[in-house]
KOLTI-371161 format. One record per residue (C-alpha): residue number from 1; residue in one letter; x negated, y, z. Coordinates in Angstrom, 2 decimals, m for minus. Example, Ala and Ser with C-alpha at 12.3 -4.5 7.8 and 13.67 -1.06 7.14 Angstrom:
2
<pt><k>1</k><r>A</r><east>m12.30</east><north>m4.50</north><up>7.80</up></pt>
<pt><k>2</k><r>S</r><east>m13.67</east><north>m1.06</north><up>7.14</up></pt>
***
This chain:
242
<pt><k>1</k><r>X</r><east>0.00</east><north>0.00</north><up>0.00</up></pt>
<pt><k>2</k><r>X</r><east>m1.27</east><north>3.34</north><up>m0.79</up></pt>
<pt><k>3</k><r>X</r><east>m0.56</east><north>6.44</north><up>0.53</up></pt>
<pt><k>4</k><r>X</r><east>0.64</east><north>9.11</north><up>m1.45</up></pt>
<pt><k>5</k><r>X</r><east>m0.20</east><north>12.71</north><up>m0.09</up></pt>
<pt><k>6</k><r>X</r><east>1.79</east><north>15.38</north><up>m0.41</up></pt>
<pt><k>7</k><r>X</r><east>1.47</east><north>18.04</north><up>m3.86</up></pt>
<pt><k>8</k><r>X</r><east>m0.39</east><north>20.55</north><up>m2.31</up></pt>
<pt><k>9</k><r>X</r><east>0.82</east><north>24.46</north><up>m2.25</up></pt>
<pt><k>10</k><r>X</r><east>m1.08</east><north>26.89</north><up>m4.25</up></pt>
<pt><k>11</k><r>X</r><east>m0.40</east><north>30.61</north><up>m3.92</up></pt>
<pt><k>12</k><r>X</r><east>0.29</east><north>32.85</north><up>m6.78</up></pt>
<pt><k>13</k><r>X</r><east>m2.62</east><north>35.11</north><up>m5.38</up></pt>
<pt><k>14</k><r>X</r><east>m5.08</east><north>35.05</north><up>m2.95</up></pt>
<pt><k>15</k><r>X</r><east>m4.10</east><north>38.23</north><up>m0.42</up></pt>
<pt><k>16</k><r>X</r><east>m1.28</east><north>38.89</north><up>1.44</up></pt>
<pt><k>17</k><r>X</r><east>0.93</east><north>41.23</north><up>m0.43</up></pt>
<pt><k>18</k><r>X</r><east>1.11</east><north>43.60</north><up>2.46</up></pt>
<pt><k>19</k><r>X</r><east>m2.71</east><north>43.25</north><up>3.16</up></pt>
<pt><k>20</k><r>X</r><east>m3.21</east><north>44.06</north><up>m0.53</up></pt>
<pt><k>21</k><r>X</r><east>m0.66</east><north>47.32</north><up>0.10</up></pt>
<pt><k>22</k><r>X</r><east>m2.22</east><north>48.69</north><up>2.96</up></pt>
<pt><k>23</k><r>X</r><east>m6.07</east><north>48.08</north><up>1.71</up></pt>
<pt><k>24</k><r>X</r><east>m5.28</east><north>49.27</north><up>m1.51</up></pt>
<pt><k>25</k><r>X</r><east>m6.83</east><north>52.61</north><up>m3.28</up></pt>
<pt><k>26</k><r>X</r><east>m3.30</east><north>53.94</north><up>m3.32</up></pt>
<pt><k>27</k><r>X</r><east>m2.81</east><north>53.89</north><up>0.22</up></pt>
<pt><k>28</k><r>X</r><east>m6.31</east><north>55.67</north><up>0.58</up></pt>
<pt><k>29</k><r>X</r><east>m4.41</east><north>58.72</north><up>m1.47</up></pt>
<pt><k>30</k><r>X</r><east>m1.80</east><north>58.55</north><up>0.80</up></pt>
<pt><k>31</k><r>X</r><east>m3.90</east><north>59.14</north><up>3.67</up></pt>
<pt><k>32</k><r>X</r><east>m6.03</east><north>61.44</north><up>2.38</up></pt>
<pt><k>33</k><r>X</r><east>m2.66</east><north>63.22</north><up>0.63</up></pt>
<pt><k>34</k><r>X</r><east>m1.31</east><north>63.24</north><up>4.33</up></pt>
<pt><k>35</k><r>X</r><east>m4.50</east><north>64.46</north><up>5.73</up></pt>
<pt><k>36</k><r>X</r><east>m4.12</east><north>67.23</north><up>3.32</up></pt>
<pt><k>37</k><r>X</r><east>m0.66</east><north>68.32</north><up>4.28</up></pt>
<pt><k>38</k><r>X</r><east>m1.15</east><north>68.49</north><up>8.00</up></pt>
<pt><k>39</k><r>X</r><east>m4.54</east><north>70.26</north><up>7.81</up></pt>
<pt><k>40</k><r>X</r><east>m2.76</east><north>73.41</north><up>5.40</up></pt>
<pt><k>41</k><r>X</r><east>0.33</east><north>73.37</north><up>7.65</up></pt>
<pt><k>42</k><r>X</r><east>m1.67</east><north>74.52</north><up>10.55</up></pt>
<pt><k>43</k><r>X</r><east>m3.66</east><north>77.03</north><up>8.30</up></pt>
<pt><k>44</k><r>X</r><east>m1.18</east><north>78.63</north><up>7.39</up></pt>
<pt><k>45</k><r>X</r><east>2.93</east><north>79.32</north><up>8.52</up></pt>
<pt><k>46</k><r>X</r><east>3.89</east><north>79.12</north><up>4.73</up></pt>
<pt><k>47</k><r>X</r><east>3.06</east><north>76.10</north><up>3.45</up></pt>
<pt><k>48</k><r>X</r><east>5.71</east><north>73.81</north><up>4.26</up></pt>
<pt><k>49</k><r>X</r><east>8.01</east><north>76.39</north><up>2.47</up></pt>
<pt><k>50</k><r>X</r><east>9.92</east><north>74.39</north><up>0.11</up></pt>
<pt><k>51</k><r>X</r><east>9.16</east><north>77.47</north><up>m2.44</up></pt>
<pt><k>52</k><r>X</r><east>5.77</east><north>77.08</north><up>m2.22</up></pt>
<pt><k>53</k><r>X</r><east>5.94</east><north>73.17</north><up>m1.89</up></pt>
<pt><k>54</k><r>X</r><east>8.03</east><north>73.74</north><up>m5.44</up></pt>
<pt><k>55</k><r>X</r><east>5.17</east><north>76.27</north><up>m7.17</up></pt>
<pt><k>56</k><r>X</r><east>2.72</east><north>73.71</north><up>m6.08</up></pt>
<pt><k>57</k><r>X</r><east>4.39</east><north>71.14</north><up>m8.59</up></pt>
<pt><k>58</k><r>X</r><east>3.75</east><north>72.74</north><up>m11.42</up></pt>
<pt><k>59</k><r>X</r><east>0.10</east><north>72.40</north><up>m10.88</up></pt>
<pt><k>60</k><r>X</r><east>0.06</east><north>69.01</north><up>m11.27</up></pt>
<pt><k>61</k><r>X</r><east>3.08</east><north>68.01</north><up>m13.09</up></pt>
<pt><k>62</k><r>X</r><east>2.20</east><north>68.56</north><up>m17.07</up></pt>
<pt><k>63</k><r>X</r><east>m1.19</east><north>66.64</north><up>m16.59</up></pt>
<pt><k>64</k><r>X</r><east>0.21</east><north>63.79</north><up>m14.91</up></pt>
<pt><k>65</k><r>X</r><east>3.08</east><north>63.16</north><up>m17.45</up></pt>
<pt><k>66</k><r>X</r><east>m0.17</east><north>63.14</north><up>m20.00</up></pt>
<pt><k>67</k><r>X</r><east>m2.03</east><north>60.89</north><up>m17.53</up></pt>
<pt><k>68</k><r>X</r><east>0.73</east><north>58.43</north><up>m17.76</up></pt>
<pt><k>69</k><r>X</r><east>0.52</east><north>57.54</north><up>m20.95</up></pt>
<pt><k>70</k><r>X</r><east>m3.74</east><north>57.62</north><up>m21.24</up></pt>
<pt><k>71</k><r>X</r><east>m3.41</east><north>55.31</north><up>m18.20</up></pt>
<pt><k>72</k><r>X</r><east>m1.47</east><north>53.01</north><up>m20.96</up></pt>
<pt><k>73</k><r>X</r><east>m4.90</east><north>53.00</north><up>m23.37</up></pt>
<pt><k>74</k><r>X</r><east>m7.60</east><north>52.97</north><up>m20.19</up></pt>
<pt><k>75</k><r>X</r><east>m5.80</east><north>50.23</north><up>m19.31</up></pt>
<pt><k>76</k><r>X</r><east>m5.71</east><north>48.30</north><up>m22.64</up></pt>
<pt><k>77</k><r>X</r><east>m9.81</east><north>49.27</north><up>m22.76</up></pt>
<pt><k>78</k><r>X</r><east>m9.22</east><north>52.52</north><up>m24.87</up></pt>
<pt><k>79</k><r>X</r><east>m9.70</east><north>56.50</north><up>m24.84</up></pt>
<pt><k>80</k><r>X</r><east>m8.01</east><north>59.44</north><up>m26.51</up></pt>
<pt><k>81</k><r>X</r><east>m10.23</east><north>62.20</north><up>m26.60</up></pt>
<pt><k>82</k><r>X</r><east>m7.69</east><north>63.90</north><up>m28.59</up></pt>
<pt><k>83</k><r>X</r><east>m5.04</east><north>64.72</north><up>m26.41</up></pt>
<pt><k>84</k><r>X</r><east>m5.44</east><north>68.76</north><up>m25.94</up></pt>
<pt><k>85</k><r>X</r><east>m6.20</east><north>68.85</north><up>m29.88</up></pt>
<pt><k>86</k><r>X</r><east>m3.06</east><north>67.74</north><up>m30.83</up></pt>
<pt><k>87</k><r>X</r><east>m1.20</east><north>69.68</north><up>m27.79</up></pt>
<pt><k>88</k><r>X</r><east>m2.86</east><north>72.66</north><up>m29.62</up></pt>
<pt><k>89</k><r>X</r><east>m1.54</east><north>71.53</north><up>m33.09</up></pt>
<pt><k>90</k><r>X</r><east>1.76</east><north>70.58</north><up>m31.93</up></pt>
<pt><k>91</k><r>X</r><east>2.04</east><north>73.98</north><up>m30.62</up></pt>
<pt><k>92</k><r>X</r><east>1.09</east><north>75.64</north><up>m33.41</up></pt>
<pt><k>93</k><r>X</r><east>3.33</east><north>73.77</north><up>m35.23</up></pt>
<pt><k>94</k><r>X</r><east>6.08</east><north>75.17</north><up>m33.05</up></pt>
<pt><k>95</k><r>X</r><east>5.08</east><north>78.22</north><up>m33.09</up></pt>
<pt><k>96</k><r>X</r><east>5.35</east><north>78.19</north><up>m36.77</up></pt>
<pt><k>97</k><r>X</r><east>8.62</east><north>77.24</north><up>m36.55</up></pt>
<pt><k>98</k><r>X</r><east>9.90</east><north>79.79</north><up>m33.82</up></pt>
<pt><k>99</k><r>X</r><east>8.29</east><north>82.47</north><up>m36.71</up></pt>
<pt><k>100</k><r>X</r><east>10.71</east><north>80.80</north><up>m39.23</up></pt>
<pt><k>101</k><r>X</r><east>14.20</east><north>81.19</north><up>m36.55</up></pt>
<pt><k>102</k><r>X</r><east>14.05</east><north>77.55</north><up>m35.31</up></pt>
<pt><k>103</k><r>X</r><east>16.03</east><north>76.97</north><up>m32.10</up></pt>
<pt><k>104</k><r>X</r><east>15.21</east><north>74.94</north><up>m28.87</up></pt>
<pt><k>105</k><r>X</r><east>16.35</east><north>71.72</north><up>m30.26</up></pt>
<pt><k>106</k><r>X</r><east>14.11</east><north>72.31</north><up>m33.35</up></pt>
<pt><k>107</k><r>X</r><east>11.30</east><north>72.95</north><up>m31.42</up></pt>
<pt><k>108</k><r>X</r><east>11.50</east><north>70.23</north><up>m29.20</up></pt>
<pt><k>109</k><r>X</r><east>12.01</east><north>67.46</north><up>m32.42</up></pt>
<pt><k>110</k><r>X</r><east>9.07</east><north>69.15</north><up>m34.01</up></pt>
<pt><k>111</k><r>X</r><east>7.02</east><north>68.94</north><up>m31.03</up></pt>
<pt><k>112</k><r>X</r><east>7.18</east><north>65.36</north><up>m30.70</up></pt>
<pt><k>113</k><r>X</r><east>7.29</east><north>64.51</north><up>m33.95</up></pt>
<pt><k>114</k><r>X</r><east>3.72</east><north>66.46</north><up>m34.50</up></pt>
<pt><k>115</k><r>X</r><east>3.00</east><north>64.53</north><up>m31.55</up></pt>
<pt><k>116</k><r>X</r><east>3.60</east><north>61.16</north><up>m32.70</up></pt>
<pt><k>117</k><r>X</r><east>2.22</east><north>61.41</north><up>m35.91</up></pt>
<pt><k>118</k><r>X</r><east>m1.42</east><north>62.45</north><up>m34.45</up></pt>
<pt><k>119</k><r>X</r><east>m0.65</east><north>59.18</north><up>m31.99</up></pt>
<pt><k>120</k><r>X</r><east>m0.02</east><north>57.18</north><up>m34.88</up></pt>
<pt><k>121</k><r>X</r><east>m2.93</east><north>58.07</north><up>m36.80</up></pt>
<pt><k>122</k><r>X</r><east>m5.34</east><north>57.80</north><up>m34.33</up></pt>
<pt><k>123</k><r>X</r><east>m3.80</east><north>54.44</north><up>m33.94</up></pt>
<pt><k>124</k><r>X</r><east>m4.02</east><north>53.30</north><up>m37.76</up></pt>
<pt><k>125</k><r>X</r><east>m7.21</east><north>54.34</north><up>m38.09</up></pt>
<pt><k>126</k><r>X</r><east>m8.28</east><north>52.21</north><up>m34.69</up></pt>
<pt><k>127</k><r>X</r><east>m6.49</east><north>49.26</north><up>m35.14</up></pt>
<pt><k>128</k><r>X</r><east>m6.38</east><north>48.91</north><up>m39.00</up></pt>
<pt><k>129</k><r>X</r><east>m10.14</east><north>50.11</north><up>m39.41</up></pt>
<pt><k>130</k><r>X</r><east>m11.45</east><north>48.30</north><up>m36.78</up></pt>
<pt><k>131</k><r>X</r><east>m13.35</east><north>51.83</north><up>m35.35</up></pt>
<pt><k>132</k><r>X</r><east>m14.13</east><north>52.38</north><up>m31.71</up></pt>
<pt><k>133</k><r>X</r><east>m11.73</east><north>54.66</north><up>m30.10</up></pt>
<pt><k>134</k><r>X</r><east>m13.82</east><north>57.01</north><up>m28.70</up></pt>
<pt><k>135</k><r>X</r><east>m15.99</east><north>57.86</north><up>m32.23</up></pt>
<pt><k>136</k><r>X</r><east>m12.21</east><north>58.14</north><up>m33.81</up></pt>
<pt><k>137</k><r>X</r><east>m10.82</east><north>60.57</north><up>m31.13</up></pt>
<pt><k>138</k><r>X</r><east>m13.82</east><north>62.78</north><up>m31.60</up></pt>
<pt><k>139</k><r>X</r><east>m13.60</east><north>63.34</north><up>m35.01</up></pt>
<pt><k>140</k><r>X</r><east>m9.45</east><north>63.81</north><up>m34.70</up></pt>
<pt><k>141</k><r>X</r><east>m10.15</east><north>66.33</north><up>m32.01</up></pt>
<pt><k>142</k><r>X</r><east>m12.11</east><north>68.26</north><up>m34.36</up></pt>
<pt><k>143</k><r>X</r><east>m9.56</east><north>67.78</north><up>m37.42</up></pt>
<pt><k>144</k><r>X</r><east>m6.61</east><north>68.49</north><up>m35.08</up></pt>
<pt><k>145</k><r>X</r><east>m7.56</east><north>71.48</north><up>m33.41</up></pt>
<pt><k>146</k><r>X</r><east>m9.80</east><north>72.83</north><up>m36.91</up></pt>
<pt><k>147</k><r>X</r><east>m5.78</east><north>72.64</north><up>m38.59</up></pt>
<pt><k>148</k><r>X</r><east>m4.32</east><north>74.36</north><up>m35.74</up></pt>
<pt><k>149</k><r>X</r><east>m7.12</east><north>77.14</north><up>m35.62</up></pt>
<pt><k>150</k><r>X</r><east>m6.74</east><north>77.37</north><up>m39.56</up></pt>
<pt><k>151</k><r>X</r><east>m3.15</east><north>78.27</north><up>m39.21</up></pt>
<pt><k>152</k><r>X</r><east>m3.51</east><north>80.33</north><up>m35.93</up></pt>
<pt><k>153</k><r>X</r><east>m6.86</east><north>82.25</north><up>m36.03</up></pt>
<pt><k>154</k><r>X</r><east>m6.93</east><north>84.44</north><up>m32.84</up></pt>
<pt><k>155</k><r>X</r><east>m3.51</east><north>85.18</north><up>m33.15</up></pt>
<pt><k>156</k><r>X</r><east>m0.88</east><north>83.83</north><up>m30.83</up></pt>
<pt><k>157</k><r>X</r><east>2.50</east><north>83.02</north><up>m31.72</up></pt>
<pt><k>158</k><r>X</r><east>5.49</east><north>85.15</north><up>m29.90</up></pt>
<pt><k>159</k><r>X</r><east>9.25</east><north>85.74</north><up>m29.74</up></pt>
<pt><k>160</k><r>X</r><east>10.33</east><north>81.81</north><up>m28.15</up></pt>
<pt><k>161</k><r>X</r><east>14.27</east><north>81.55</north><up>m27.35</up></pt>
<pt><k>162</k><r>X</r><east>15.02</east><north>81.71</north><up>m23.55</up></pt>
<pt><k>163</k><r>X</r><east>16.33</east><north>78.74</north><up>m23.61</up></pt>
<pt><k>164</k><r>X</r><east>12.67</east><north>76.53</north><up>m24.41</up></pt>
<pt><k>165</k><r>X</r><east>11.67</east><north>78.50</north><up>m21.20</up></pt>
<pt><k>166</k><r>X</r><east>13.76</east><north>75.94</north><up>m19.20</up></pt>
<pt><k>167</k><r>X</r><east>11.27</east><north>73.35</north><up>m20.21</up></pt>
<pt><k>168</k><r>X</r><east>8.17</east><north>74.77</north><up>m18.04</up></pt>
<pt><k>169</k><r>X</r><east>10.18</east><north>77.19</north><up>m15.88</up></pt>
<pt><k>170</k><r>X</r><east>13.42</east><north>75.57</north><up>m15.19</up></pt>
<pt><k>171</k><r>X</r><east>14.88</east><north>74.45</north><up>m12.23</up></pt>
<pt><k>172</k><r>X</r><east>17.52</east><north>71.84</north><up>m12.29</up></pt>
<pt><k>173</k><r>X</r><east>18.64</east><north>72.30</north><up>m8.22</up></pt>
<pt><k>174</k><r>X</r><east>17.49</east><north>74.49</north><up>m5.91</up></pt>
<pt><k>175</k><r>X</r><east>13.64</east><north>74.25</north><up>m5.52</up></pt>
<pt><k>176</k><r>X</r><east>13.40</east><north>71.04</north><up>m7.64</up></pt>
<pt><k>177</k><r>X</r><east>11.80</east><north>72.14</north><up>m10.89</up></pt>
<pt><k>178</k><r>X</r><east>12.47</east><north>70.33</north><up>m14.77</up></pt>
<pt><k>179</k><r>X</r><east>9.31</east><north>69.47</north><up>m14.51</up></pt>
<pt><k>180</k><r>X</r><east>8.77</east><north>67.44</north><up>m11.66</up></pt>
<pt><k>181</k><r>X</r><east>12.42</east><north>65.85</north><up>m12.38</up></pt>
<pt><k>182</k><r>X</r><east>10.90</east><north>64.84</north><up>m15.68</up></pt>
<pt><k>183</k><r>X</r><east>7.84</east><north>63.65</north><up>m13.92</up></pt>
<pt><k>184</k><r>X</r><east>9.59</east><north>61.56</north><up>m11.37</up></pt>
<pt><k>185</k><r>X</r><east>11.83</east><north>60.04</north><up>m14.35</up></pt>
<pt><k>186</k><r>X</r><east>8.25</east><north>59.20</north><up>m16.64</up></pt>
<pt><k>187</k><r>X</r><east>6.90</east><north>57.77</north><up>m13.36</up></pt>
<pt><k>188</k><r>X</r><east>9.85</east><north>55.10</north><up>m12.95</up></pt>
<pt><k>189</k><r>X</r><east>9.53</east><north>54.73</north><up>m16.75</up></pt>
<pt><k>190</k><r>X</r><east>6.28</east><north>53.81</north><up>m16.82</up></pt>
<pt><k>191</k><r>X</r><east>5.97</east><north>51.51</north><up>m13.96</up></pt>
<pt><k>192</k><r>X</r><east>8.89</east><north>49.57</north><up>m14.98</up></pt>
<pt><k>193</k><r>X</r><east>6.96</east><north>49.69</north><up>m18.64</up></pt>
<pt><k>194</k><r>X</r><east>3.60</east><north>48.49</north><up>m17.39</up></pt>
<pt><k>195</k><r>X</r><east>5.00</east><north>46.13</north><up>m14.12</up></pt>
<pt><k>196</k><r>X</r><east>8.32</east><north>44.72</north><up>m15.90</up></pt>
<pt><k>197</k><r>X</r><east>7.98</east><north>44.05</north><up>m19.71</up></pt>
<pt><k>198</k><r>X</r><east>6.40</east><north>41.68</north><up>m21.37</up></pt>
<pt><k>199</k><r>X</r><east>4.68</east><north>44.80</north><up>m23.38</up></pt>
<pt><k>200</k><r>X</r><east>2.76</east><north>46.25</north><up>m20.05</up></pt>
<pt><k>201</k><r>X</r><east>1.61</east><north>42.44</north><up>m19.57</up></pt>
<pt><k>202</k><r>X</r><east>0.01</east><north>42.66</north><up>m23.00</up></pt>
<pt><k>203</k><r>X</r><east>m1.71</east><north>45.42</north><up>m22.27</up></pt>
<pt><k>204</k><r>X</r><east>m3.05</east><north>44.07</north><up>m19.49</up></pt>
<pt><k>205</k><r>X</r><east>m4.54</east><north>40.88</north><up>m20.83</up></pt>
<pt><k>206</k><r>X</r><east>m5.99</east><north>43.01</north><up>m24.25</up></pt>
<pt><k>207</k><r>X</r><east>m7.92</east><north>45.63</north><up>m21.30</up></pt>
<pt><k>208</k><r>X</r><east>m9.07</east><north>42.58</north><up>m19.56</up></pt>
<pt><k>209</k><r>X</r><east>m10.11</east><north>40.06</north><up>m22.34</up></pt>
<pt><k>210</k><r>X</r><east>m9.53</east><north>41.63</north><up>m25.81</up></pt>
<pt><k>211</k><r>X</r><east>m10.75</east><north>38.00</north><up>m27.23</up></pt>
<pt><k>212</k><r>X</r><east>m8.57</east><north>35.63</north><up>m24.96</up></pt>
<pt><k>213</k><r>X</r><east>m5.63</east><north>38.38</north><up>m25.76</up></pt>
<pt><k>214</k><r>X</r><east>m5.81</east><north>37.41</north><up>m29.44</up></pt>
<pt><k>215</k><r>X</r><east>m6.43</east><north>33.86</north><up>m29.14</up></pt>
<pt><k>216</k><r>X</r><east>m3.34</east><north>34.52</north><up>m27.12</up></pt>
<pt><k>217</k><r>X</r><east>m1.26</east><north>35.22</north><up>m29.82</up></pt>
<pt><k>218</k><r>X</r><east>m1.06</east><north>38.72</north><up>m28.70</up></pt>
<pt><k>219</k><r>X</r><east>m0.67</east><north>41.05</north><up>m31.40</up></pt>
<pt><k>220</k><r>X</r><east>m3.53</east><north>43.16</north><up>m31.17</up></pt>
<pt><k>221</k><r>X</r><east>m3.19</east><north>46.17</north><up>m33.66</up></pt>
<pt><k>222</k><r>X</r><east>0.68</east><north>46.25</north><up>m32.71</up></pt>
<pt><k>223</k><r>X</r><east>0.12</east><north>46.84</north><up>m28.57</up></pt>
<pt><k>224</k><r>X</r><east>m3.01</east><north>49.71</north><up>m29.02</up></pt>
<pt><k>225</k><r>X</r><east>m0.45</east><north>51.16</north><up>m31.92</up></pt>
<pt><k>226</k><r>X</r><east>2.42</east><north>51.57</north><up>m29.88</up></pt>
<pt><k>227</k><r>X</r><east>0.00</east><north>52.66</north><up>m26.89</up></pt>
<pt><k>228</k><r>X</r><east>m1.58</east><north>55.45</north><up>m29.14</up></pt>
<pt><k>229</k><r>X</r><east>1.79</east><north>56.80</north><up>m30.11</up></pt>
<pt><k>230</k><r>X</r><east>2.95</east><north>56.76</north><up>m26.68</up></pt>
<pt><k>231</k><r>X</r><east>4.46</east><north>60.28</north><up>m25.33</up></pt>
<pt><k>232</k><r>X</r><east>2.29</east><north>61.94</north><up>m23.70</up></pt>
<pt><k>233</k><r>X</r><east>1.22</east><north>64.79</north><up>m25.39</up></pt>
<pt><k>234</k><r>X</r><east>4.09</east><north>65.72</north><up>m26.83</up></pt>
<pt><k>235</k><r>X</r><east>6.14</east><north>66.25</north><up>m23.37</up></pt>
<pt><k>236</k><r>X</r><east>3.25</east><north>68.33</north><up>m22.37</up></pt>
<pt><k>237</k><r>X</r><east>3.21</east><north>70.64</north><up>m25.74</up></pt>
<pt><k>238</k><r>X</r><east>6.60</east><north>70.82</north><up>m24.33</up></pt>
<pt><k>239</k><r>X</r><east>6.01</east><north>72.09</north><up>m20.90</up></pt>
<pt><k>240</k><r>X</r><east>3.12</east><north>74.56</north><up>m22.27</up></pt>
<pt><k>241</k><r>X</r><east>3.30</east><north>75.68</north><up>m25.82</up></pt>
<pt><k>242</k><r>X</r><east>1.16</east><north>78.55</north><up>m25.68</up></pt>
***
């Protein structure tokens, strides 16, 4: 008779989920966020005043809707040096448009559009190519921002409707500004993107093992595509035209 032991147990992952939480580098910019707050609060009475709690979030709010989306290429082993050359021609491109009569909703479609045509060709070229990111989003930096200064000069474009203030200046309730609701709604966005589709899995694997991604059968030029066109610089031509 022989004894049969019992199938042992292995754990999806090695740490403790909590463990993982509270050791994490997140947590460490919660502290140190924390830290922060309680230090100015006792330098100065004015602070913790929800209008100056609300001024501070435009500070930050632009570059991290731009930051979500480069985290999407960083992660898949990437870079787009590009981004502030096509914010540049994207606004110019608006501008343009503002010169001609366009209205808010114009400007907005244009923006994006402008937006994800720059994303797209850095991604062709990348993907279809086969060029290092970095060498292509140097020379598209140069070619985007050369078109916008070739159309612009010194110049700057004037005379935007009201209404495309509400983008960068808005406030939806009270204190809370557009821009943080919009940064709040990107930030659910993309961590249901990245943590909850099979898509943010992808680019996952292709930033950790490029090679075992494609034996994979994970489509390569289709993920860094789709990551290259992603939003982010057209919400933040958005936010800041000029």
């Amino acid at each position: 008779m022989t004894d049969i032991s019992a199938p042992r147990h292995i754990p999806n992952r090695l740490d403790k989920p909590l463990t993982s939480a509270v050791f994490s580098w997140e947590a460490l910019l919660v502290v140190v966020a924390v830290a922060i707050f309680a230090i100015n609060s006792f330098a100065s009475p004015y602070f913790l005043d929800p209008y100056s709690l609300s001024d501070l979030t435009f500070n930050f709010t632009e570059k991290g809707l731009i930051a979500f989306a480069m985290a999407l290429l960083i992660i898949s082993g990437e870079i787009d040096l590009s981004v502030a050359a096509i914010i540049a021609l994207a606004s110019t491109m608006m501008g343009m448009a503002v010169q001609a009569g366009a209205d808010t909703p114009v400007l907005v479609a244009i923006g994006i559009v402008v937006g994800l045509g720059c994303g797209a060709f850095n991604g062709l070229l990348v993907t279809r190519l086969g060029l290092p990111s970095i060498v292509v989003t140097i020379g598209t930096m140069s070619l985007f921002r050369g078109i916008a200064f070739i159309i612009l000069g010194d110049q700057a474009y004037k005379g935007y409707p009201e209404s495309f203030a509400f983008f960068g200046q808005g406030y939806v309730w009270w204190v809370v500004s557009f821009e943080l609701v919009l940064f709040l709604i990107a930030a659910v966005v993309y961590w249901f993107l990245l943590h909850r589709t099979s898509f943010g899995r992808r680019v996952f694997a292709i930033g950790n093992n490029p090679v075992a991604a494609r034996f994979s059968g994970i489509p390569y030029p289709g993920v860094i595509g789709r990551t290259a066109c992603s939003s982010r610089d057209r919400w933040g031509t958005l936010l800041r035209p000029g």
